[in-house]
N, C-alpha and C positions, 0 to 999 in steps of 0.2 A: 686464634691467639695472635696470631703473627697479624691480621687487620684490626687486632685494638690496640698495638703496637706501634701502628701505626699511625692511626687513630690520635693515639695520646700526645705521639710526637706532633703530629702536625697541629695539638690542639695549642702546645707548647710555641710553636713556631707562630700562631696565630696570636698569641698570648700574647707575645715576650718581642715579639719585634714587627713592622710596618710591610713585610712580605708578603704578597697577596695571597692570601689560604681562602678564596673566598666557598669555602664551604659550610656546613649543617653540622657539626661535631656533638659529640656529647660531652657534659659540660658539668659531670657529676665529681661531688669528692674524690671518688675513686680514681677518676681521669688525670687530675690534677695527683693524685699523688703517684699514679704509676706514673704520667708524665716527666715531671720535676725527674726522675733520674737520668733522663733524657739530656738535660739541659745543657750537657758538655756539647752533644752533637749540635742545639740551634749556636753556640758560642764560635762551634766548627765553624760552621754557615757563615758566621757574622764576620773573622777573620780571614776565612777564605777567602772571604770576598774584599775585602780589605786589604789583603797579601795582593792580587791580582789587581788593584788600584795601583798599590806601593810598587809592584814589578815592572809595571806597565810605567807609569809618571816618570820614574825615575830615568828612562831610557829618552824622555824627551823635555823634561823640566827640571829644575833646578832641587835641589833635595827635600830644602825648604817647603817648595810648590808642590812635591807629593806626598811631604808629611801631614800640611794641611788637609791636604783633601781624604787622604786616609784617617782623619780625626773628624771630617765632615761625614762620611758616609757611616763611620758610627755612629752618629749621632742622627742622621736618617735612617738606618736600619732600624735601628730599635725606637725610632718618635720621641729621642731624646728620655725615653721613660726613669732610666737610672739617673740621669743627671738631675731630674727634675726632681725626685727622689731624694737627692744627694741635697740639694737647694732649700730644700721643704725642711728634710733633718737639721741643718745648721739654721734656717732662719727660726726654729722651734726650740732647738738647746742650747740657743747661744742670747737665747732672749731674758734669761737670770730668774723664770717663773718656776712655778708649781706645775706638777705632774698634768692636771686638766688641762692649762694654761698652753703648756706645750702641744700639748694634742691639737686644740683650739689654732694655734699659730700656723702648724703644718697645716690643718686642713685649707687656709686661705691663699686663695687662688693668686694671691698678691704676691709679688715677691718681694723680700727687703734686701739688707745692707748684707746680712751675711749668707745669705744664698747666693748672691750676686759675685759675692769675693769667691765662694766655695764655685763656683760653675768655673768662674775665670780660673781660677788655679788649675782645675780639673783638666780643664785644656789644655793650657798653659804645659802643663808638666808630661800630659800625653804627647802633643807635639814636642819638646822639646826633648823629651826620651828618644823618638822616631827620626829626628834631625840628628842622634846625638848617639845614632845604631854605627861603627865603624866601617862596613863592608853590608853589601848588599844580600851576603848570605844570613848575615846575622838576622835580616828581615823576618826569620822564621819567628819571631818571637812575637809580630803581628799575629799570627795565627793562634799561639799557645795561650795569650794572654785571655782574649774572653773564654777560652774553655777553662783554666786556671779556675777563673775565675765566678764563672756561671757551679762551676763545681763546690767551691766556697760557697754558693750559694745555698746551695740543697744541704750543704753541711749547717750551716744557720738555721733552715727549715728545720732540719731536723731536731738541732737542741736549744732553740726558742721557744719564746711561751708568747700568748698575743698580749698588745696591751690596753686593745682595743675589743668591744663584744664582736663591731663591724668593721670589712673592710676587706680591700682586695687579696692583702697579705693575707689572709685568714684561709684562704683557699689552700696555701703552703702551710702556714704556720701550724705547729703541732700536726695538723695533718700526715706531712712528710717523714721516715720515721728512718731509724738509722740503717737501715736496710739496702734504703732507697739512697742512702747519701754514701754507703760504703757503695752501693752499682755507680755512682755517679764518679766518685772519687776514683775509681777503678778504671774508668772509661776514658774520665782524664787524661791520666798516666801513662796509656796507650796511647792517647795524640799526641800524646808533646812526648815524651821520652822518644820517638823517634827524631823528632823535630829539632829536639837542645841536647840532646842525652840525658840518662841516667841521673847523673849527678849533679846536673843544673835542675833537670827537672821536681827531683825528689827536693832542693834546694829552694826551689818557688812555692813546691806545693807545701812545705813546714812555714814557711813566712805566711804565704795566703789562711792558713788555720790559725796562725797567731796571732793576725787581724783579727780575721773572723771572731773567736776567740773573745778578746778585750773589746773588741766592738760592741760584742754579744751585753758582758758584762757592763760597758759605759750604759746600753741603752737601757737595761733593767735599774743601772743605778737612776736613770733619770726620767725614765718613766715607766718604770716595771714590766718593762719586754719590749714588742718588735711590732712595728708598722709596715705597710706595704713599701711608706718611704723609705723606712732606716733600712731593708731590706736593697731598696736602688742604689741609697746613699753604701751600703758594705762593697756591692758591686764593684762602685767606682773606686773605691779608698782600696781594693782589693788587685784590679786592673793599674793603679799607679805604680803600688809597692812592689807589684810583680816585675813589672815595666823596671824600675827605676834600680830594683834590685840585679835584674838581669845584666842591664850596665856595669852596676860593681862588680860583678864576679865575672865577668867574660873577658 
Protein backbone atom coordinates (compact mmCIF):
# COMPACT_ATOMS: atom_id res chain seq x y z
CA UNK A 1 0.00 0.00 0.00
CA UNK A 2 2.27 2.43 1.38
CA UNK A 3 4.81 1.67 -2.22
CA UNK A 4 1.86 2.53 -4.46
CA UNK A 5 1.58 5.53 -2.48
CA UNK A 6 4.38 6.25 -3.28
CA UNK A 7 4.57 5.06 -6.39
CA UNK A 8 1.67 7.46 -7.48
CA UNK A 9 3.30 10.45 -5.93
CA UNK A 10 6.28 10.35 -7.54
CA UNK A 11 4.42 9.48 -10.77
CA UNK A 12 2.83 13.00 -10.11
CA UNK A 13 6.00 14.64 -9.51
CA UNK A 14 7.36 13.19 -12.60
CA UNK A 15 4.11 14.35 -14.45
CA UNK A 16 3.58 17.74 -13.20
CA UNK A 17 7.10 19.32 -12.86
CA UNK A 18 10.98 19.12 -14.55
CA UNK A 19 12.47 17.17 -11.16
CA UNK A 20 14.46 14.29 -11.96
CA UNK A 21 12.26 11.14 -11.17
CA UNK A 22 14.24 9.39 -13.55
CA UNK A 23 12.37 6.06 -13.10
CA UNK A 24 10.00 3.02 -14.62
CA UNK A 25 6.52 3.88 -12.84
CA UNK A 26 3.21 2.62 -13.69
CA UNK A 27 1.34 4.75 -15.85
CA UNK A 28 -2.28 3.23 -15.47
CA UNK A 29 -5.65 5.22 -15.05
CA UNK A 30 -5.59 4.14 -11.60
CA UNK A 31 -2.19 5.81 -10.93
CA UNK A 32 -3.18 8.98 -12.23
CA UNK A 33 -6.20 9.07 -10.38
CA UNK A 34 -4.92 7.92 -6.78
CA UNK A 35 -2.00 10.34 -7.76
CA UNK A 36 -3.95 13.71 -8.64
CA UNK A 37 -4.86 13.66 -4.69
CA UNK A 38 -1.44 14.03 -4.01
CA UNK A 39 -0.98 17.04 -5.98
CA UNK A 40 -0.88 19.62 -2.88
CA UNK A 41 2.24 17.77 -1.69
CA UNK A 42 4.32 18.26 -5.56
CA UNK A 43 2.78 22.26 -5.18
CA UNK A 44 4.65 21.73 -1.42
CA UNK A 45 7.77 20.77 -3.42
CA UNK A 46 7.48 23.57 -5.80
CA UNK A 47 6.99 26.50 -3.04
CA UNK A 48 9.26 25.12 -0.79
CA UNK A 49 11.62 25.39 -2.99
CA UNK A 50 10.79 28.71 -4.11
CA UNK A 51 10.30 30.03 -0.31
CA UNK A 52 14.20 28.90 0.19
CA UNK A 53 15.14 31.05 -3.12
CA UNK A 54 12.97 34.07 -1.77
CA UNK A 55 14.75 33.49 1.97
CA UNK A 56 17.90 33.24 0.72
CA UNK A 57 18.00 36.28 -2.24
CA UNK A 58 16.46 38.56 -0.19
CA UNK A 59 19.40 38.52 2.45
CA UNK A 60 21.82 39.55 -0.33
CA UNK A 61 19.70 41.25 -3.24
CA UNK A 62 17.45 43.89 -3.75
CA UNK A 63 13.58 42.65 -3.28
CA UNK A 64 13.07 43.06 -6.71
CA UNK A 65 16.06 40.64 -7.68
CA UNK A 66 14.54 37.84 -5.44
CA UNK A 67 11.09 38.28 -6.60
CA UNK A 68 12.30 37.67 -10.08
CA UNK A 69 14.06 34.71 -9.54
CA UNK A 70 11.39 33.13 -7.42
CA UNK A 71 8.98 33.69 -10.52
CA UNK A 72 11.94 32.15 -12.59
CA UNK A 73 12.26 28.87 -10.75
CA UNK A 74 8.64 28.38 -11.16
CA UNK A 75 8.63 28.48 -14.10
CA UNK A 76 11.62 25.95 -14.42
CA UNK A 77 10.26 23.58 -11.87
CA UNK A 78 7.43 22.75 -13.68
CA UNK A 79 8.78 23.40 -17.72
CA UNK A 80 6.72 26.22 -17.85
CA UNK A 81 3.75 23.52 -18.31
CA UNK A 82 0.85 25.86 -16.81
CA UNK A 83 1.76 28.88 -18.29
CA UNK A 84 1.97 27.44 -21.73
CA UNK A 85 -1.34 26.09 -20.93
CA UNK A 86 -2.62 29.32 -19.87
CA UNK A 87 -1.20 30.94 -23.50
CA UNK A 88 -2.65 28.11 -25.57
CA UNK A 89 -6.28 28.64 -23.58
CA UNK A 90 -6.37 32.52 -24.45
CA UNK A 91 -4.78 32.34 -27.88
CA UNK A 92 -7.98 29.62 -28.65
CA UNK A 93 -10.97 31.63 -26.85
CA UNK A 94 -10.06 34.85 -27.62
CA UNK A 95 -9.80 34.06 -31.43
CA UNK A 96 -13.93 34.81 -31.84
CA UNK A 97 -14.34 31.00 -33.56
CA UNK A 98 -16.43 27.86 -33.21
CA UNK A 99 -15.98 25.14 -30.80
CA UNK A 100 -13.60 22.90 -33.32
CA UNK A 101 -11.93 26.15 -34.36
CA UNK A 102 -10.82 26.69 -30.90
CA UNK A 103 -9.45 23.23 -30.17
CA UNK A 104 -7.59 23.62 -33.60
CA UNK A 105 -6.01 26.95 -32.35
CA UNK A 106 -4.79 25.49 -28.94
CA UNK A 107 -3.37 22.77 -30.42
CA UNK A 108 -0.70 24.93 -32.64
CA UNK A 109 2.51 25.14 -31.47
CA UNK A 110 2.60 28.83 -32.48
CA UNK A 111 2.05 31.27 -30.33
CA UNK A 112 -0.09 34.55 -31.14
CA UNK A 113 -1.03 37.92 -29.78
CA UNK A 114 -3.17 36.74 -26.83
CA UNK A 115 -1.09 34.15 -25.43
CA UNK A 116 1.65 36.50 -25.49
CA UNK A 117 -0.19 39.22 -23.44
CA UNK A 118 -1.66 36.44 -21.07
CA UNK A 119 2.15 34.87 -20.27
CA UNK A 120 3.17 38.69 -19.73
CA UNK A 121 0.52 39.48 -17.31
CA UNK A 122 1.00 36.10 -15.65
CA UNK A 123 4.25 37.30 -14.55
CA UNK A 124 3.78 40.46 -14.35
CA UNK A 125 1.27 40.24 -11.57
CA UNK A 126 3.28 37.05 -9.75
CA UNK A 127 6.27 39.23 -9.32
CA UNK A 128 4.67 42.17 -8.48
CA UNK A 129 2.51 40.47 -5.73
CA UNK A 130 6.07 39.09 -4.35
CA UNK A 131 7.68 42.76 -4.59
CA UNK A 132 4.45 43.96 -3.02
CA UNK A 133 4.61 41.13 0.20
CA UNK A 134 5.21 43.80 3.28
CA UNK A 135 7.65 41.89 5.58
CA UNK A 136 9.52 38.93 4.98
CA UNK A 137 7.48 36.83 7.15
CA UNK A 138 4.63 37.35 5.01
CA UNK A 139 6.77 35.29 2.41
CA UNK A 140 4.82 32.34 3.64
CA UNK A 141 2.39 32.71 1.05
CA UNK A 142 5.24 31.60 -1.50
CA UNK A 143 4.73 28.31 -0.22
CA UNK A 144 0.80 28.22 0.20
CA UNK A 145 0.05 29.37 -3.22
CA UNK A 146 0.90 26.35 -5.43
CA UNK A 147 -0.59 24.07 -3.01
CA UNK A 148 -3.82 26.32 -2.93
CA UNK A 149 -3.72 25.90 -6.00
CA UNK A 150 -2.66 22.34 -7.45
CA UNK A 151 -5.67 21.55 -4.94
CA UNK A 152 -8.17 23.64 -7.20
CA UNK A 153 -6.81 21.59 -9.49
CA UNK A 154 -8.08 18.10 -8.60
CA UNK A 155 -11.27 20.03 -7.63
CA UNK A 156 -11.63 20.76 -11.62
CA UNK A 157 -10.53 17.07 -12.19
CA UNK A 158 -13.07 16.07 -10.40
CA UNK A 159 -16.27 18.11 -11.81
CA UNK A 160 -15.13 18.46 -15.57
CA UNK A 161 -16.05 16.77 -18.33
CA UNK A 162 -13.35 16.47 -21.43
CA UNK A 163 -13.95 18.22 -24.48
CA UNK A 164 -11.69 16.47 -26.18
CA UNK A 165 -11.89 12.14 -27.05
CA UNK A 166 -7.68 12.85 -26.75
CA UNK A 167 -5.39 14.21 -24.68
CA UNK A 168 -3.22 14.64 -21.68
CA UNK A 169 -5.98 16.09 -19.59
CA UNK A 170 -7.95 13.13 -20.16
CA UNK A 171 -5.64 11.19 -17.71
CA UNK A 172 -7.44 13.58 -14.83
CA UNK A 173 -10.32 14.62 -16.44
CA UNK A 174 -13.47 12.63 -15.09
CA UNK A 175 -11.06 10.21 -14.03
CA UNK A 176 -10.41 12.14 -10.82
CA UNK A 177 -13.51 11.70 -8.66
CA UNK A 178 -14.71 13.84 -5.71
CA UNK A 179 -13.21 11.69 -3.24
CA UNK A 180 -9.97 12.24 -4.44
CA UNK A 181 -10.41 16.12 -4.46
CA UNK A 182 -12.05 16.13 -0.94
CA UNK A 183 -8.17 14.18 0.12
CA UNK A 184 -6.61 16.85 -1.78
CA UNK A 185 -8.55 19.67 -0.49
CA UNK A 186 -8.12 18.42 3.01
CA UNK A 187 -4.41 18.06 2.60
CA UNK A 188 -4.26 21.55 1.62
CA UNK A 189 -5.69 23.18 4.49
CA UNK A 190 -3.17 21.34 6.70
CA UNK A 191 -0.30 23.16 4.70
CA UNK A 192 -1.21 26.61 4.65
CA UNK A 193 -3.44 26.97 7.75
CA UNK A 194 -0.34 26.65 9.60
CA UNK A 195 1.50 28.80 7.30
CA UNK A 196 -1.45 32.00 7.14
CA UNK A 197 -3.85 30.82 9.65
CA UNK A 198 -7.31 29.67 9.71
CA UNK A 199 -8.97 32.49 8.58
CA UNK A 200 -6.75 33.66 5.75
CA UNK A 201 -6.54 30.29 4.68
CA UNK A 202 -10.15 29.05 4.53
CA UNK A 203 -10.37 32.86 2.91
CA UNK A 204 -7.98 31.70 -0.25
CA UNK A 205 -9.31 28.44 -0.44
CA UNK A 206 -13.38 29.91 -1.13
CA UNK A 207 -11.92 32.35 -3.75
CA UNK A 208 -9.65 29.46 -5.39
CA UNK A 209 -13.16 27.26 -5.77
CA UNK A 210 -14.75 30.31 -7.16
CA UNK A 211 -12.25 30.48 -9.86
CA UNK A 212 -12.19 27.06 -10.31
CA UNK A 213 -15.82 27.22 -10.46
CA UNK A 214 -16.63 30.02 -13.24
CA UNK A 215 -13.67 28.82 -15.05
CA UNK A 216 -15.16 25.38 -15.10
CA UNK A 217 -18.43 27.07 -16.47
CA UNK A 218 -16.63 29.83 -19.16
CA UNK A 219 -14.71 26.64 -20.71
CA UNK A 220 -17.99 24.43 -21.27
CA UNK A 221 -19.56 27.61 -22.45
CA UNK A 222 -16.95 27.64 -25.07
CA UNK A 223 -16.00 24.69 -25.81
CA UNK A 224 -18.06 22.09 -23.97
CA UNK A 225 -15.41 21.13 -21.21
CA UNK A 226 -11.74 20.98 -20.35
CA UNK A 227 -8.30 20.58 -21.94
CA UNK A 228 -5.18 19.66 -20.68
CA UNK A 229 -4.47 23.46 -21.38
CA UNK A 230 -7.61 25.12 -19.83
CA UNK A 231 -6.56 22.84 -16.87
CA UNK A 232 -2.72 24.89 -16.92
CA UNK A 233 -4.45 27.91 -17.83
CA UNK A 234 -6.98 27.56 -14.09
CA UNK A 235 -3.57 26.87 -12.40
CA UNK A 236 -2.36 30.03 -13.16
CA UNK A 237 -5.64 32.36 -12.93
CA UNK A 238 -5.86 30.38 -9.56
CA UNK A 239 -2.01 31.10 -8.22
CA UNK A 240 -2.69 34.93 -9.08
CA UNK A 241 -5.99 35.47 -7.30
CA UNK A 242 -4.59 33.57 -4.42
CA UNK A 243 -1.55 35.70 -4.56
CA UNK A 244 -3.18 39.02 -5.13
CA UNK A 245 -6.00 38.25 -2.72
CA UNK A 246 -3.68 37.47 0.10
CA UNK A 247 -2.38 41.24 -0.28
CA UNK A 248 -5.96 42.56 0.21
CA UNK A 249 -6.62 41.05 3.25
CA UNK A 250 -3.33 40.97 5.26
Amino acid sequence: MIKNILSDFLLMVQFMTRLPVNLSLPCESRNFKRGASMLPLVGLIIGGLQWVVFFLAVKALPLKAAAALVVLLGVLLTGALHIDGLGDTCDGFYAFKGREKIIEIMKDSRIGTYACLAIVFDILLKYSGITSLPSLNKGMIIIAVPVISRAAQVFLFSIGNTAKSTGSGNLFIGNVGKSEALIALAMAMLITAPLLGIKVASLLFIAAVAVTLSFNYYCVKKIGGLTGDTLGANNELVEIVVLLMYLAII
